[in-house]
N, C-alpha and C positions, 0 to 999 in steps of 0.2 A: 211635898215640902210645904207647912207652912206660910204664907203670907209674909214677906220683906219690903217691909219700908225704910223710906230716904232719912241717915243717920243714924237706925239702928243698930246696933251693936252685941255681940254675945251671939247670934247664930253661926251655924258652922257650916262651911259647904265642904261636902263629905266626895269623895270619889274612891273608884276604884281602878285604878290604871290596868288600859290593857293596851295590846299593840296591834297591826295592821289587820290580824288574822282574828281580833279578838281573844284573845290569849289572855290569862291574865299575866302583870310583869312583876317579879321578885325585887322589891327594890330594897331588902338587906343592904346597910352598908352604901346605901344610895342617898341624893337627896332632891327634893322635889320644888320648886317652886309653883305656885299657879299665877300665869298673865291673865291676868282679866281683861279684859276689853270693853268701855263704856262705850255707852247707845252711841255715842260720838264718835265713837272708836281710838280717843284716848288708849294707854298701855299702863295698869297697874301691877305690877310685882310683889305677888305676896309667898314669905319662906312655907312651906305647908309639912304639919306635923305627918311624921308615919307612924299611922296609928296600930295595923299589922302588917308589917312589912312585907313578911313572906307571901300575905294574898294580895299587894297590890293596894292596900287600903291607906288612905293618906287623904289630910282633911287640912283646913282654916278657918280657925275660928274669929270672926271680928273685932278688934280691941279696940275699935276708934270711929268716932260716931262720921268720921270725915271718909271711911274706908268706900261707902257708895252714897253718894251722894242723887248722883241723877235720876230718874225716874225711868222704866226702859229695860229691855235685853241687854243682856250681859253676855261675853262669850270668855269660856273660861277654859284654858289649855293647860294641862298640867306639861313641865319642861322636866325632864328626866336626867340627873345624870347617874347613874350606875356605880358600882365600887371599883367596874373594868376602866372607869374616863370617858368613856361613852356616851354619849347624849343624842337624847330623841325626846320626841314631843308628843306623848297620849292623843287621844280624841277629844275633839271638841264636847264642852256641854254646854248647855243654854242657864243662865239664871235671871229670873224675873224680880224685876224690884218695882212696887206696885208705888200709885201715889197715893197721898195720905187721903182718909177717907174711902179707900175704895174696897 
């Protein structure tokens, strides 16, 4: 991934849901949000498109320059709910937001 810096806007962070086993999950009919978590460990809630459903692929794109602001790891959970009502929470991933100049 490219380089993310504090305010920037317009990159996407892309995932692919899978579950305990590594599996990937069908999220058809589903809907995804991702919690982010700042270096601070703050809780951001972002809705996240499904880009192909059936493989698990589901993404957020940044619309607001206010979206990361800190400098720092990032930890980003994708929250699952299914079209059965069901909800479970993907694997974690890391995202790095660099400081300007670096």
């Amino acid at each position: 991934m490219a380089k993310i810096y504090p305010g920037e806007k317009g990159f996407k962070v892309k995932m692919t849901v899978t579950d305990e086993a590594g599996a990937v999950v069908d999220l058809t009919g589903g809907t995804v949000v991702f919690d982010f978590y700042t270096p601070e460990g703050a809780k951001i809630t972002k809705t996240a498109a499904l880009d192909t459903p059936a493989s698990g692929i589901c993404s957020y794109t940044t619309t607001d320059i206010t979206d990361f602001l800190a400098v720092g790891e990032y930890k980003v959970q994708p929250k699952i709910t299914l079209s059965s009502g069901s909800i479970f929470y993907g694997t974690t991933q890391k995202l790095e937001i660099n400081a300007l100049g670096s």
